[in-house]
VOROVEX-406792 format. One line per field, with one value per residue (C-alpha): z, x negated, y. Coordinates in Angstrom, 1 decimal, padded with zeros to 4 digits. Layout:
N
Z (Z/...)
X (X/...)
Y (Y/...)
This chain:
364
Z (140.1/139.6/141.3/138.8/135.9/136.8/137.3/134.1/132.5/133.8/132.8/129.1/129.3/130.0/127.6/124.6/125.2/125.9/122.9/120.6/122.3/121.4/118.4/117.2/118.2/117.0/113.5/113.2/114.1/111.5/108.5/109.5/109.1/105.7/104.2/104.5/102.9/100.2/099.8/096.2/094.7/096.2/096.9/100.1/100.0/098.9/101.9/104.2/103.4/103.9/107.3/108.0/107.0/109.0/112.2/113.5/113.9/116.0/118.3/118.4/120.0/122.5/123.5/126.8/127.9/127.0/129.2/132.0/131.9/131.4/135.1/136.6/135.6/136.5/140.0/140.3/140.0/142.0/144.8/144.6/144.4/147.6/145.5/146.2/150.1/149.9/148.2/150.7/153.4/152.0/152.0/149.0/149.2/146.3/144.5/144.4/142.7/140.2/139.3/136.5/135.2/134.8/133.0/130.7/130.1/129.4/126.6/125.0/124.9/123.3/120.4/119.9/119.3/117.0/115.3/115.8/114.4/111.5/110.8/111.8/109.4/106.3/107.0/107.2/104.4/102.2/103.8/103.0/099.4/098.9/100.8/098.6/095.4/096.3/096.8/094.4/091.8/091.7/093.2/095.0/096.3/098.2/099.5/100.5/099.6/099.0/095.5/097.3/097.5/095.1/094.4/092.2/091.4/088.7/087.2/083.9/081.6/083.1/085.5/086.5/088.2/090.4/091.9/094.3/095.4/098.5/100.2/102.9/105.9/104.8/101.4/099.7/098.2/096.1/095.0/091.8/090.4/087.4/086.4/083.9/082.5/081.0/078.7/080.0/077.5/079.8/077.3/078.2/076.9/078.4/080.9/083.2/084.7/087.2/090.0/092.1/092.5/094.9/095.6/094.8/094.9/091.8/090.4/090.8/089.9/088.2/088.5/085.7/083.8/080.8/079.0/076.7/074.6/074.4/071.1/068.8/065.5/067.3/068.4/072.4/073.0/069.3/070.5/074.3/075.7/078.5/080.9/084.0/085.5/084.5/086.2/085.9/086.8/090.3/091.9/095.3/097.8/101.3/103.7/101.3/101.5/105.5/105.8/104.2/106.5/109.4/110.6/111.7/112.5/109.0/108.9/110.5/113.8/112.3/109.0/111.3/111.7/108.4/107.5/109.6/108.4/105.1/106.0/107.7/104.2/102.2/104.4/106.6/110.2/111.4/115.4/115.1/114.0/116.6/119.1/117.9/117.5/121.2/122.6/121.0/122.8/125.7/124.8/126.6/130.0/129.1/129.3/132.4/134.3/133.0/134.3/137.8/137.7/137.3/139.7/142.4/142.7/142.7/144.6/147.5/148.8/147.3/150.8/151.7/149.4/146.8/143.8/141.6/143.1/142.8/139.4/138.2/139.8/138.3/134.4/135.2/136.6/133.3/130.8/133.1/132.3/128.7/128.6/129.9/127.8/124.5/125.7/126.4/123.0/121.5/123.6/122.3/118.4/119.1/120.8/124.0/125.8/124.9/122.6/125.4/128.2/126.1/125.3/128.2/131.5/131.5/131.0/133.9/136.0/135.5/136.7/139.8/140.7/140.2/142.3/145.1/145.3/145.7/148.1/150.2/149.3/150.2/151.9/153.7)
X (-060.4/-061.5/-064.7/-065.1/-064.1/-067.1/-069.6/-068.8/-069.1/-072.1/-073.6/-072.5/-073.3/-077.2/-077.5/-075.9/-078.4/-081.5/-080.8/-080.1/-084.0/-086.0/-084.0/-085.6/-088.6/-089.3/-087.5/-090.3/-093.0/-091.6/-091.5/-095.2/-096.3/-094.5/-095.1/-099.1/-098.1/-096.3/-098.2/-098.9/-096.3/-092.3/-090.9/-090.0/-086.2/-087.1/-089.2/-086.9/-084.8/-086.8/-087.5/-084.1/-083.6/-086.3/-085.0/-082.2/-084.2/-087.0/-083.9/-082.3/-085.5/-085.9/-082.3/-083.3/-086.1/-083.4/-080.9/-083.3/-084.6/-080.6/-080.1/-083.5/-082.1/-078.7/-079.1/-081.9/-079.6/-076.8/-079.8/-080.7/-077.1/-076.4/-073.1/-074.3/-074.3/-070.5/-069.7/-071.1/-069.4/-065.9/-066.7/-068.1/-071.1/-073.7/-072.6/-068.8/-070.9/-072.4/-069.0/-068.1/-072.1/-071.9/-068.9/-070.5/-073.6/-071.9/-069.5/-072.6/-074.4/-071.1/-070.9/-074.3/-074.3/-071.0/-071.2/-075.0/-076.2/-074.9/-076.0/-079.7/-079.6/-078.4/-080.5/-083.8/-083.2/-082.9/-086.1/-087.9/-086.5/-087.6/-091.0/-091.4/-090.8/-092.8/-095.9/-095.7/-093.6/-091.8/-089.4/-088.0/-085.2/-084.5/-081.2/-079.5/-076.0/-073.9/-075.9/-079.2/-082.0/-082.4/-085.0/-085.7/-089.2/-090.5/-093.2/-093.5/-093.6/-089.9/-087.5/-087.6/-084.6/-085.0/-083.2/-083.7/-081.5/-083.9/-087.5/-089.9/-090.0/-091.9/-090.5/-093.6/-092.6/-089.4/-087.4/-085.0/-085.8/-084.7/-086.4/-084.4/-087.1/-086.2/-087.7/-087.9/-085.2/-082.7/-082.5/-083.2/-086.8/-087.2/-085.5/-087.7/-086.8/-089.0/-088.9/-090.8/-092.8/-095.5/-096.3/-100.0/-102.0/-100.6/-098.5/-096.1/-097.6/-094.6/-094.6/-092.6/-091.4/-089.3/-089.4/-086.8/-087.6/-084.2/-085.5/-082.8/-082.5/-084.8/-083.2/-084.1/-083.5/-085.7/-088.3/-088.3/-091.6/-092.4/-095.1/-096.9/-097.7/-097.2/-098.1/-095.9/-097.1/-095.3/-095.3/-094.5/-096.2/-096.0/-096.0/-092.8/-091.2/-092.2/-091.6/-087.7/-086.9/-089.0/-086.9/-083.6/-082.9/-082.3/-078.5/-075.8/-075.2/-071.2/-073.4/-075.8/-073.4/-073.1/-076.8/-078.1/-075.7/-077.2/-080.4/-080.4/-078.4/-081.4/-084.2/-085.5/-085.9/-082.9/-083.9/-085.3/-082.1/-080.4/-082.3/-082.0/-078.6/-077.6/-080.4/-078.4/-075.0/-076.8/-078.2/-075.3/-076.0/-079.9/-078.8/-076.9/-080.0/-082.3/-079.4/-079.2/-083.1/-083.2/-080.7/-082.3/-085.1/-083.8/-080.4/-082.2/-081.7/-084.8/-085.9/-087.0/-089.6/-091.6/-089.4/-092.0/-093.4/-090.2/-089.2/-092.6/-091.7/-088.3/-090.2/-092.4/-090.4/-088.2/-091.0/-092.2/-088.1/-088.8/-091.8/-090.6/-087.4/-089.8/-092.0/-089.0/-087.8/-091.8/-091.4/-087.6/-088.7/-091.0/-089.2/-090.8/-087.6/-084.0/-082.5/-079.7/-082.6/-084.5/-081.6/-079.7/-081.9/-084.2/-080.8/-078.7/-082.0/-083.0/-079.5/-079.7/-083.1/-081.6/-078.8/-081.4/-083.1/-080.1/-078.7/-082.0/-082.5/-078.7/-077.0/-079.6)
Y (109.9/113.4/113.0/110.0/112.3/115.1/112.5/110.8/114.1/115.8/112.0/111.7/115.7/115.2/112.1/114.1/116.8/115.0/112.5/116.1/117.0/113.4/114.0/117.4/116.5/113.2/114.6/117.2/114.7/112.5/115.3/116.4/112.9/112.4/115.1/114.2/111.3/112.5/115.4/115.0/113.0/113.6/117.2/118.6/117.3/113.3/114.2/116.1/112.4/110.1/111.2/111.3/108.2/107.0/108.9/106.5/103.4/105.2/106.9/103.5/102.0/104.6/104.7/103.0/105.6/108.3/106.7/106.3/110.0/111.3/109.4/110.7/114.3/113.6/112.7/115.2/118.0/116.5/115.9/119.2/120.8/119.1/117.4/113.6/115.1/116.3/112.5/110.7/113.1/112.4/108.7/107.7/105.7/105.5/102.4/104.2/107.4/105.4/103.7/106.7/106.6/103.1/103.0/105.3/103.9/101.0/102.9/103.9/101.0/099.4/102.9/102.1/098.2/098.4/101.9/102.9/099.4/099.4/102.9/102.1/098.8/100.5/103.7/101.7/099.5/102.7/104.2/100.8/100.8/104.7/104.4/101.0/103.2/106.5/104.5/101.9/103.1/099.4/097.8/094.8/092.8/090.2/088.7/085.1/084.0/080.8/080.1/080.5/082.7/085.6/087.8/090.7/092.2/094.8/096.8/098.9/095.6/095.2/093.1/089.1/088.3/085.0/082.6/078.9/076.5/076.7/077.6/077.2/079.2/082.4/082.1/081.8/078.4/078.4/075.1/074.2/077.9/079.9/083.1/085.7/088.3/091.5/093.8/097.3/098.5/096.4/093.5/089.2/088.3/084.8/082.1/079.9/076.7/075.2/072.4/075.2/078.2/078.9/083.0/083.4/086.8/088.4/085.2/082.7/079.4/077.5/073.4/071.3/074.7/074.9/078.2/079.3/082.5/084.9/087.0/087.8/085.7/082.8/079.1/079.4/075.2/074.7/076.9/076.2/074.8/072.6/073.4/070.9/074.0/077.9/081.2/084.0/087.6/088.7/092.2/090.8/089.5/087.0/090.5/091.6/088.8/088.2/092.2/091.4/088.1/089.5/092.7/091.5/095.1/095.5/093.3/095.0/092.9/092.3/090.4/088.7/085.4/084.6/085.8/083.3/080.7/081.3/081.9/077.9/076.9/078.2/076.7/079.6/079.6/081.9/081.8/085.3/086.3/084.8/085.9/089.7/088.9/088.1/090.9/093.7/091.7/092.3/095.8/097.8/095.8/096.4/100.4/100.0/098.4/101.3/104.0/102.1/102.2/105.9/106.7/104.2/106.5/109.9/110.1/110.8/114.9/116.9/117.7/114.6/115.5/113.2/114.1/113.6/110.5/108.6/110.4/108.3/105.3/105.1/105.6/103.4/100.9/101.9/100.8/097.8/096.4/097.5/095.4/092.5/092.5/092.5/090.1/087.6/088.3/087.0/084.2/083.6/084.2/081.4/078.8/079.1/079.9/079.2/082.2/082.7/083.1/085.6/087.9/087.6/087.1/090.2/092.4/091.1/090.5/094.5/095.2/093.0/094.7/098.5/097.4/095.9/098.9/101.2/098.8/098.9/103.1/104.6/102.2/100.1)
């Protein structure tokens, strides 16, 4: 149990201080390349947070490469030390070394699925909402619930709330509408009625529209007007709306359940979600492979010599996993495999490969 204890801690030792490394230097990369950006138009501390805003979604991608490179350093030094020698003299064999790694791994991977994920979501849909702002000077809003789809979008003639019973997949056509237009001293100016709305470049074009002016001292039924069809000015566009709906990373995986129950209620395909959904279930096994995978290559004693070689191998073999773990997901978001053989299959695949090749390395 000691043994188990030191392992364990010289692991979660090397991970803390390698992530506190990628996270330095990707934060400085990140403030270089927004403050060029924003150059001209945000000060240094709207700049200095935005980056850090933007920080936890990039580290939460690269979480497996970190994992893989804490094991390749890991097992490096224990190599080196002669301290994996001593285990396996007092009968330990390598699969009983990696127990306390493992277990480790897999504690991270489970801190970073229920804690970390929400973090990341709510972090990036600040950055897109500031990022949205800085460089447009509008904004925009988007979100599903029980009474449908809702949007919000704005420019310096003022604010049109909207809502639909319903829409089509990319949200570009809205059904059973009603639009709410404000001046931009906060007060009504008009309400909009319309069978549906499709998003042009610059408009939605309105079909059977009743308009009811909301002007103070004027009858809105008396004066309302019907129209066949009636384009409205729009700030927002099909990538917004595809941008919105297309990064599941964005919903906190405890909302995911019920955001893809209402996303299905309001008409949207929801298997992306689902498929994101079950990948980050499987995320902590994922990070268990890529550990096993580092430590397969390099628990051998550094005087068999080839360190490097097989420090290269195990990366590369890191990032081939990677690969095929994204590409599964494409092919999931599409429908070309089941959701549960996307998410599930390259994780506990990845793990059955590490543990071949440390089978056939130590103890073949």
């Amino acid at each position: 149990m000691i043994l188990h204890y030191y392992f364990a801690r010289r692991f979660f030792k090397m991970f803390a201080s390698i992530f506190a490394v990628f996270f330095l230097f990707m934060t400085l990369i990140d403030l270089v390349e927004q403050m060029r950006r924003y150059s001209n138009s945000v000060s240094f501390n709207d700049v200095l947070l935005v980056t850090l805003l933007n920080i936890p979604e990039s580290l939460y991608q690269i979480m497996p490469l970190v994992m893989i490179i804490s094991a390749v350093s890991l097992f490096i030094a224990l190599a080196r030390s002669s301290e994996l020698v001593v285990a396996r003299a007092v009968g330990r064999s390598a699969l009983k070394t990696l127990v306390a790694p493992v277990v480790v791994a897999f504690a991270i991977g489970v801190f970073s699925v229920s804690i970390l994920n929400p973090i990341v979501a709510a972090t990036s849909v600040r950055y897109g909402e500031l990022t949205e702002s800085y460089r447009s000077g509008t904004s925009s809003a988007i979100s599903i619930g029980r009474e449908g789809l809702w949007l919000r979008q704005g420019d310096v003639k003022g604010q049109t709330v909207i809502r639909a019973e319903r829409a089509n997949s990319d949200g570009s056509v809205l059904y059973d509408i009603s639009m709410l237009t404000y001046h931009p001293n906060g007060g009504p100016s008009r309400r909009i009625e319309a069978v549906s709305a499709t998003l042009n470049d610059g408009s939605w074009t309105l079909r059977g529209a009743k308009v009811w002016p909301l002007i103070p001292g004027v009858n809105p039924e008396k004066n309302a007007q019907e129209h066949r069809v009636l384009n409205v000015p729009s700030s927002l566009t099909r990538e917004q709306i595809t941008d919105q709906f297309g990064k599941p990373s964005s919903i906190s995986l405890w909302d995911l359940p019920s955001f893809i129950g209402q996303l299905d209620e309001a008409g949207f395909s929801a298997r992306r979600y689902a498929v994101w959904m079950q990948m980050e279930l499987a995320r902590p096994f994922f990070l268990v492979a890529m550990m096993l995978v580092g430590a397969a290559f390099t628990m051998k004693h550094s005087r068999f010599g080839g360190t490097g070689l097989r420090v290269l191998s195990a990366i590369l073999l890191g990032f081939g996993l990677y690969y095929v773990r994204n590409f599964a997901q494409i092919l999931g978001d599409n429908g070309q495999i089941p959701i549960l053989v996307a998410a599930w299959v390259p994780a506990v695949a990845s793990i059955l490969l590490a543990l071949g090749l440390i089978l056939h390395m130590e103890d073949g």
